[in-house]
Each structure stands twice: as C-alpha cells, then as structure tokens.
C-alpha positions, -999 to +999 in steps of 0.1 A: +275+466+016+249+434+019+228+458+040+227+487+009+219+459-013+189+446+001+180+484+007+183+484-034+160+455-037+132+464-014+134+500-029+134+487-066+102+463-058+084+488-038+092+515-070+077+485-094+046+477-072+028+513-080+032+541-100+041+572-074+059+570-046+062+602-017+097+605-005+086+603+027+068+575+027+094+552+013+116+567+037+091+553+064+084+522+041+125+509+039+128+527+074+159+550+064+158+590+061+145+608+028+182+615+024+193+578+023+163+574-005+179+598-025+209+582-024+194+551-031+177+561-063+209+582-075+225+546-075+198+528-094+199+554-119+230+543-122+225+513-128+202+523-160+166+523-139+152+551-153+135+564-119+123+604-124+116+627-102+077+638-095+068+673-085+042+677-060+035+689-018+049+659-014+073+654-039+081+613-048+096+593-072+084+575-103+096+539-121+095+549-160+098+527-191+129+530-205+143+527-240+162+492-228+152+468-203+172+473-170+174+439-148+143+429-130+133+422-097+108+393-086+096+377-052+104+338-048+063+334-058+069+360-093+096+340-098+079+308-099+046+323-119+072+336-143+086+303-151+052+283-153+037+305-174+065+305-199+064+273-199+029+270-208+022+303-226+027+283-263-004+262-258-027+294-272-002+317-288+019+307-317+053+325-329+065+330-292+079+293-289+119+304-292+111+338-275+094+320-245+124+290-243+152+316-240+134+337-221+126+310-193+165+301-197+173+337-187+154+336-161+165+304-147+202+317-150+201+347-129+178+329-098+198+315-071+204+283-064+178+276-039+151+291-061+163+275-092+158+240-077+123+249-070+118+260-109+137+228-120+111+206-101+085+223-121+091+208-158+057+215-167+045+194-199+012+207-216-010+182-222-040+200-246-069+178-240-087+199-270-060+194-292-065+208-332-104+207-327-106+229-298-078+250-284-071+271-313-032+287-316-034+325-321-005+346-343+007+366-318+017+394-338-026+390-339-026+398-306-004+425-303-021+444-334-057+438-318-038+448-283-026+481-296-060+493-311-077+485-280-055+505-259-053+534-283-092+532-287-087+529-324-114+514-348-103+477-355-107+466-394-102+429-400-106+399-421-129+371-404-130+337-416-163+314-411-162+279-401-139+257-422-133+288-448-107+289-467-081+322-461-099+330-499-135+328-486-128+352-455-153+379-452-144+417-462-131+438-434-152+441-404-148+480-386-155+477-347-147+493-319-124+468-300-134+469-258-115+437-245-096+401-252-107+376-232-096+334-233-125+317-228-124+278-231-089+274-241-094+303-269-087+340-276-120+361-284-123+401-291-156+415-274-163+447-298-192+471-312-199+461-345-204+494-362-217+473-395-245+457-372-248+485-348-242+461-320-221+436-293-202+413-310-176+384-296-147+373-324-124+343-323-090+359-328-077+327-340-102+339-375-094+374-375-066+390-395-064+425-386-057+453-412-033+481-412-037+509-406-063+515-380-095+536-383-101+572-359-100+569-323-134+561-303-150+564-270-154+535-255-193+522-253-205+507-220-205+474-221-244+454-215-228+436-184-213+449-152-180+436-164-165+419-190-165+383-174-204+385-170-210+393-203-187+368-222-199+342-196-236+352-203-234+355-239-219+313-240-241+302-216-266+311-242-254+301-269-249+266-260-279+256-240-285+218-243-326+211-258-330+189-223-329+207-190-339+198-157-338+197-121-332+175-089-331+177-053-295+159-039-291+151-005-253+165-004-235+198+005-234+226-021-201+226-021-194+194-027-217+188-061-205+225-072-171+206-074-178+188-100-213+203-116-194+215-147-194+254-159-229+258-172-247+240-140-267+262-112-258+246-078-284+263-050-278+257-016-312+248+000-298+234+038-263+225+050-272+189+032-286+194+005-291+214-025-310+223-057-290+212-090-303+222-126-280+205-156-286+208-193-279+177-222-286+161-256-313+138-242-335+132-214-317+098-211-287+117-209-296+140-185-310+113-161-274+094-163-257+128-157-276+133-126-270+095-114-232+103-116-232+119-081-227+098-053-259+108-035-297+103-030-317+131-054-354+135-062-362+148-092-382+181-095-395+185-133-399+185-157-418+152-165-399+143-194-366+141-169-386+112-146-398+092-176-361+090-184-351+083-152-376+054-151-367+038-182-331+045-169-331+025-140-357-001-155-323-011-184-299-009-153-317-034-132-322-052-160-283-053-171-276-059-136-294-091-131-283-105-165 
C-alpha cells in the first residue's frame, strides 16, 4: 500500500511538472508497465484530479484545471518557497493579508512533522526599509484586472494619477496595449504601447485604476529590448542618471567591488586584481567619498572635476584628522 502511494505522488508531481506526458514514458519515468499507469491515473481521478486522456502516436496523459482545487503536491524546497513567500507576499500587494495568513496555515497543517519544523523556524518578519515613501501597496484585484487583459491581449483603459494627485485630479482613461508587469525596486509597473502617444510606456500600478470593460484584442508589438528585463532596467538607468559621473582604477577583484557597487554601477574586469569602476552622484564631492568607501587603492581616470574633488576631499580629511 505505502509502495502504491508513493507511486501516486511521483506520478502526480511528474503530471504537474509539464503539460503532456506519453504513456510510455512515465511508464519508463516511475519504472512500472503502461498498464500500472493506467491504473494509477484511474485512481487519481478518483480522487477528483482531473487527469484527461491525450490522443496521439503516442497517446499520454494530461493534468487539467479543474472546477475545484484537488490537494496539491510539493517537494520539501516548494514547500518551503510556498511558506516564505506567503509570508512576505503583503509587503507589495494589499487585500491578500487574510487570504495569505490562512492559506500559509493550510499549508502548514497538512506538511509533516519534520517539514513543518523547518517552516516553523522560518517566522519571517518584513522589515520595508522604503516604507510609505517608497514601496508602494498595490490593490490586488489591480493586479488581477491588468493580469487578465494581458493574457487575453485585450486593450487596457485606465485612470492614472500624477505625483501627489488627488483620486479627483487623475488623468482620463489611458488605452494601451498591456505587454508585461514587472516589480522593479520594491514596486509593480505595467510596460505597454501607449496608443495615445504612439509609443513605449512604463506605469506604476500602484496609480492606475483600470476600467471595465476592456477594449478589442491586439497583437502583441515587439518590445525595443531583447527581453523585458533589459528594457525596464534600460529605461531606469536612464532616467535616474546622477549630474556627476566618473571613473577609477581599484586595485581589487571584480567580483569583490561588484558586491557592493550598487545597481546602476559598471564594474569591468581589467586583470585578476583589479578593475575599472564608473559610479554616478549628486556632487563631485560625493562621488569622491563614494569611491573612498572601498577598502582598496584606486586611481582616478576622469573626468577632471572627479580629482579636484578628490583633492579637496582628502585635503578636509587630513585636516579633521590631525585636529
């Protein structure tokens, strides 16, 4: 009986891990004959998986969504993703707080006891260094409205609110075509083809509130990126380039200063030792004490402005130092 079990369990991961499965290969897969799989999946039918046939040379079998939600299988390590993330899910997302407590509950009742330990030892407590001012809760019934006209390729209207605006000063609907969410910084943002402006725009979710119903169905537009990450990476790194920005040789590993460069810095390997760092900041003065912050010798490459402040830099240091 323990051995059919297990048989179920392997079987009902492998069916979850992909969409089509040959007969004969999870025959080969769980090490049993076709005729045992069949068996097999006649018993998780059963027990409410909705597992459907699939017609083919090879014929298979296929894991469909069904009307209810059957019990679910994880691996020790889903397990343990499950329960973090729930636990740290209403840091970006409001109106799932209750949803997310019982369902981390539910999952903590049916683990076993050895795996439920491990979860217990993981009381994660959010700490949201950004707090109000940066990390921005999103509605998620937001999400799931923006969600479902992305994956139907429906035209997205919405109200947008500017900075500080009131919910009476938000612009009239905006019409785009919606390509992708992305989190970027501790906040939700839409990348989308403005059809108004005939052109790539990124929303914050947390200002959108999207109308109902949605507009005709699109084709999706190729985005100016070769994915999704450059192009929301690109488009920041542009938008918040510091007036000051220079460059220094540091006598260090790559690796190491890449560490702790920050997002926006270009680390370039140049030997084993040493490498090429370019920051950005407010001030050349700035900028100068930035690069002084790693723990190893540097030269400074350009542009003049950088040395001057380096100069004056260590001229008030010495000075403070001998006081």
């Amino acid at each position: 009986m323990s051995e059919t079990s297990a048989r179920l369990l392997s079987l009902l991961s492998l069916l979850q891990a992909r969409r089509d499965w040959p007969g004969a290969l999870l025959a080969e897969r769980l090490e049993v004959s076709p005729r045992t799989v069949r068996r097999d999946v006649d018993r998780l039918r059963d027990l409410g998986y909705p597992v459907r046939a699939t017609k083919g040379p090879d014929g298979g079998y296929r894991l469909d969504a069904g009307a209810e939600l059957p019990p679910l299988l994880f691996d020790d390590d889903q397990a343990i993703a499950v329960a973090v993330a729930l636990q740290t899910a209403t840091t970006t997302v409001t109106g799932i707080e209750e949803g997310a407590l019982r369902a981390l509950a539910t999952v903590r009742q049916v683990m076993p006891a050895r795996l439920r330990q491990r979860v217990d030892a993981l009381q994660v407590t959010t700490v949201d260094k950004y707090a109000d001012s940066r990390r921005a809760k999103v509605d998620s019934e937001h999400l799931i409205a923006i969600g479902a006209a992305l994956r139907a390729r429906e035209v997205l209207r919405f109200d947008y609110a500017s900075p500080g605006a009131s919910e009476d000063e938000w612009v009239p609907p905006r019409r785009v075509e919606p390509h992708h969410l992305v989190t970027w910084g501790g906040r939700w943002y839409l990348v989308a083809w403005d059809l108004e402006r005939n052109d790539w725009r990124t929303f914050r979710v947390d200002r959108m509130l999207p109308k109902s119903p949605s507009g005709p169905r699109f084709t999706p537009r190729e985005l100016p990126a070769p994915d999704v990450a450059t192009y929301i990476s690109s488009r920041f790194q542009s938008q918040n380039q510091w007036p000051c920005r220079g460059e220094a040789i540091l006598r260090a590993k790559a690796s190491d200063i890449a560490r702790w460069a920050g997002r926006d810095a270009i680390v370039e390997e140049l030997t084993p030792t040493s490498c090429r760092l370019v920051l950005s900041a407010w001030s050349w003065t700035g900028l100068a004490a930035t690069f002084g912050m790693f723990e190893a010798d540097l030269e400074f490459t350009g542009p003049p402005e950088l040395k001057e402040a380096a100069t004056q830099l260590a001229t008030r240091y010495n000075a403070a130092a001998s006081a």
